[in-house]
TORKETOR-961191 format. One line per 4 residues: their letters; for each residue z, x, y of C-alpha. Coordinates in steps of 0.25 Angstrom, whole numbers, plus 5000, padded with zeros to 4 digits. Each point is the difference from the previous one (the first is absolute). Example, Ala and Ser with C-alpha at 12.3 -4.5 7.8 and 13.67 -1.06 7.14 Angstrom:
AS = 5031 5049 4982 ~ 4998 5006 5014 .
END
This chain:
XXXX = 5026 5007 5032 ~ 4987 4994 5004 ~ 4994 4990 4990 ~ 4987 4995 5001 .
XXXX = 4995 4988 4992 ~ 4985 4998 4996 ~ 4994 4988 4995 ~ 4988 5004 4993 .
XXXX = 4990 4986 5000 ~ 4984 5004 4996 ~ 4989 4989 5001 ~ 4994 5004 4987 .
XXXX = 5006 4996 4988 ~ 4992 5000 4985 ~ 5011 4989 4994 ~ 5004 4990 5010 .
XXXX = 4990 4997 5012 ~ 5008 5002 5012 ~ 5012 5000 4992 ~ 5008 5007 5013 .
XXXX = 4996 4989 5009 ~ 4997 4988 4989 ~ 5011 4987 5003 ~ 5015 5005 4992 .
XXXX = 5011 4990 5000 ~ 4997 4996 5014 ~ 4995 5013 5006 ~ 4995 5011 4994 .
XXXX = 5001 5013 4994 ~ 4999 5009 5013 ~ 5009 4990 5008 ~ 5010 5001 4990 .
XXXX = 5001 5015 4998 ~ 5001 5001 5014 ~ 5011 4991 5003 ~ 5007 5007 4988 .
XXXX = 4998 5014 5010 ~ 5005 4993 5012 ~ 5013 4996 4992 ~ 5004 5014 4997 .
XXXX = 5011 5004 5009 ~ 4996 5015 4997 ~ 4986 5000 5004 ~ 4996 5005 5013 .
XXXX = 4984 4998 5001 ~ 4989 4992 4993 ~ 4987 5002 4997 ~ 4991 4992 4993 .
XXXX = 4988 5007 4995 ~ 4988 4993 4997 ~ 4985 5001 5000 ~ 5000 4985 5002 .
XXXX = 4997 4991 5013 ~ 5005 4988 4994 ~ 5013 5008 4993 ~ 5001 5006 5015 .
XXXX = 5001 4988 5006 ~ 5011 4996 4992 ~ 5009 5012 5004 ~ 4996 4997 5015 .
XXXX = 5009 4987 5002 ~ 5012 5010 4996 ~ 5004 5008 5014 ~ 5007 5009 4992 .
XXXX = 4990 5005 4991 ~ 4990 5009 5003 ~ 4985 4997 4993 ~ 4993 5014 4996 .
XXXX = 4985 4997 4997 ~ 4999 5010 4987 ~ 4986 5007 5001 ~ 4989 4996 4988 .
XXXX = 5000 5013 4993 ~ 5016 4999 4998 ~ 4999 4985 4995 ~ 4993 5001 4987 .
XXXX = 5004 4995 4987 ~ 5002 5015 4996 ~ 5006 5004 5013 ~ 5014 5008 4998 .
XXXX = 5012 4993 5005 ~ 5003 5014 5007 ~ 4989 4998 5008 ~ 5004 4986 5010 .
XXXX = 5014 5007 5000 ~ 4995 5013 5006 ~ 4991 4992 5010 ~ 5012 4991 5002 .
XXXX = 5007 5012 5005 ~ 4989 5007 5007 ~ 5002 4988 5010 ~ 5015 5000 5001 .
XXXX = 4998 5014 5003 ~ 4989 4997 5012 ~ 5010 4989 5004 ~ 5012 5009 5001 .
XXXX = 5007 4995 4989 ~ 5006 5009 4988 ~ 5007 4992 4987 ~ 5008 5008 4991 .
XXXX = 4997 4991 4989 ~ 4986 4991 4998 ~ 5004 4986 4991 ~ 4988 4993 4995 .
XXXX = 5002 4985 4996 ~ 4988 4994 4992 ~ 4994 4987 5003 ~ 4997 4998 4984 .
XXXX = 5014 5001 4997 ~ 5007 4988 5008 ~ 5013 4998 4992 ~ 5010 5009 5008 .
XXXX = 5008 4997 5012 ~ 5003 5010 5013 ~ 5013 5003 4993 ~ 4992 5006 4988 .
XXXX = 4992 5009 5011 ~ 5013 5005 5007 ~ 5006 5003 4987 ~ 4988 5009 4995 .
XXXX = 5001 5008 5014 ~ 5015 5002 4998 ~ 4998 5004 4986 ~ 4991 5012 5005 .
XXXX = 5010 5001 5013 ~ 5011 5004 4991 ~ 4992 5007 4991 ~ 4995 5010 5010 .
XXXX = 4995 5012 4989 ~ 4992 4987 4993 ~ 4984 5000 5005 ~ 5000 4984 4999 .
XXXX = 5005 4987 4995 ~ 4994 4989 4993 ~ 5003 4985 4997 ~ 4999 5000 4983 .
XXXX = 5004 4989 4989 ~ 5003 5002 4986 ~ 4988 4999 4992 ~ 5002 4987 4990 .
XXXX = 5003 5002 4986 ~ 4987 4995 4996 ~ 4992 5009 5005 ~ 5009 5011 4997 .
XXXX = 4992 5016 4997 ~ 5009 5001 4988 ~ 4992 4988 4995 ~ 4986 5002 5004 .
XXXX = 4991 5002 4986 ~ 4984 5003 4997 ~ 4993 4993 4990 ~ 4993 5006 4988 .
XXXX = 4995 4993 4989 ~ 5009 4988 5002 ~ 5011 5011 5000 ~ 5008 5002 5012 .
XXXX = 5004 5015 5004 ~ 5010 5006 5011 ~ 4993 5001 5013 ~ 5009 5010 5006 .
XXXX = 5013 4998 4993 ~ 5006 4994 4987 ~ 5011 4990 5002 ~ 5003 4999 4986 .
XXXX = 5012 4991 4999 ~ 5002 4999 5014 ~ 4995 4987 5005 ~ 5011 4993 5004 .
XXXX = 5001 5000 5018 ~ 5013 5007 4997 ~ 4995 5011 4994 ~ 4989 5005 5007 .
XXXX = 5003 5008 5013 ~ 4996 4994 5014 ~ 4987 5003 5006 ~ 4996 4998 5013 .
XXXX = 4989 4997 5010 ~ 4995 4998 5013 ~ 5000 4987 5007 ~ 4991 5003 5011 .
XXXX = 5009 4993 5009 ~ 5004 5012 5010 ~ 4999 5015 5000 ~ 5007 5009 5011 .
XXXX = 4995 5014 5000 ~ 5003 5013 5009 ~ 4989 5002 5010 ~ 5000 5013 5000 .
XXXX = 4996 4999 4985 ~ 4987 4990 5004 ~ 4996 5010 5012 ~ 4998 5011 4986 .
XXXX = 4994 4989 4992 ~ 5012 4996 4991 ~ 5005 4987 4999 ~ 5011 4999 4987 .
XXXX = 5001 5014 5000 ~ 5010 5006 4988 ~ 5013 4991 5002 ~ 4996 4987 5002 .
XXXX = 5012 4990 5001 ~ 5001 4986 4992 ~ 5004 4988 5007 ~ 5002 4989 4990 .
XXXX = 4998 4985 5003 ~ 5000 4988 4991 ~ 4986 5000 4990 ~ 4996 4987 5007 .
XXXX = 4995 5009 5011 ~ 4992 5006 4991 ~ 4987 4994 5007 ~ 4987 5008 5005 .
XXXX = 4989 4991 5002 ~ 4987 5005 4995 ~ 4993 4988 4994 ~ 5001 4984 5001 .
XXXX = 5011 4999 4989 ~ 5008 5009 5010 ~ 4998 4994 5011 ~ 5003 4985 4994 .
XXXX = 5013 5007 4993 ~ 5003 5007 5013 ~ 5000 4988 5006 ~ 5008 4991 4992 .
XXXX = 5012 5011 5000 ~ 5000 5001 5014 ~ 5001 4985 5002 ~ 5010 4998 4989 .
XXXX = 5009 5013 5006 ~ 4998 4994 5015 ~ 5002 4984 4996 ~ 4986 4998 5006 .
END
């Protein structure tokens, strides 16, 4: 199999100015995701795909990764994901180059290592009936659905579900969510517009990884994690 990693890198960002090139522990955001891409052993291209001269830049002192400019109309704030993937793969098809499977690594969720990557792709590999696979963690108990409540008259309600007695951890069934740190889906599935499609697989990693930076307070946690987890 053929596995094509994107690294999808837009200038704009409503949060964090610049947040894909803005200084990270030593480097920054984009850098880091691609040397993350450049560590999987399962890998065979990479593209960086950006709507950004200065983010372009960055993926050109990397021989081994190819920059994509991303047209305007595909690099909104409401742009599909979809949409950088299929352009992604319109040029690996004008390039002679046909992956089996498409990984996309996020800038914005920075703690993972390449092993996390090449262990989501052999999760889909082994799985081959499965449409795609996804790096989650289990949602903290704090924030469990079984303990979300509304508010009326000082009076607090079931939001979805009533827990009752239930409120200890062990009691309460695990739930889990997406991380945002890789996803690896079929290409034929993108070329017909779907991406998790109906059997999406779980790849659980620990809940520290549990980062997508969307705003300052992100960005500063996201931070401190990675230098703590790389002794930075």
């Amino acid at each position: 199999m053929k596995i094509l990693g994107i690294i999808p890198a837009r200038a704009g960002s409503q949060g964090v100015k610049n947040k894909n090139i803005r200084r990270f522990a030593n480097s920054n955001l984009t850098e880091i995701a691609i040397n993350h891409a450049l560590g999987s052993k399962l890998i065979d291209k990479i593209i960086l795909s950006t709507d950004s001269e200065k983010i372009s830049r960055v993926g050109k002192k990397y021989n081994n990764v190819t920059t994509l400019n991303r047209p305007k109309e595909i690099s909104k704030n409401d742009s599909p994901a979809i949409s950088y993937m299929q352009h992604s793969l319109k040029y690996c098809n004008e390039n002679k180059f046909y992956p089996d499977l498409v990984t996309i690594i996020q800038p914005t969720s920075p703690i993972r290592c390449s092993d996390d990557i090449d262990s989501s792709i052999k999760l889909l590999k082994s799985n081959i009936d499965a449409d795609s696979s996804v790096s989650i963690v289990e949602l903290p108990h704090m924030i469990h659905p079984y303990k979300f409540k509304t508010l009326k008259n000082k009076l607090l309600h079931p939001f979805s579900i009533d827990e009752k007695n239930n409120t200890s951890k062990h009691q309460l069934p695990k739930i889990y969510i997406r991380n945002c740190a890789v996803y690896v889906f079929k290409t034929i599935n993108i070329l017909n517009g779907i991406t998790l499609g109906d059997k999406s697989l779980g790849y659980l990693m620990p809940p520290e990884t549990a980062v997508d930076i969307n705003s300052i307070m992100d960005f500063h946690f996201a931070e401190f994690l990675y230098k703590k987890i790389n002794d930075i």
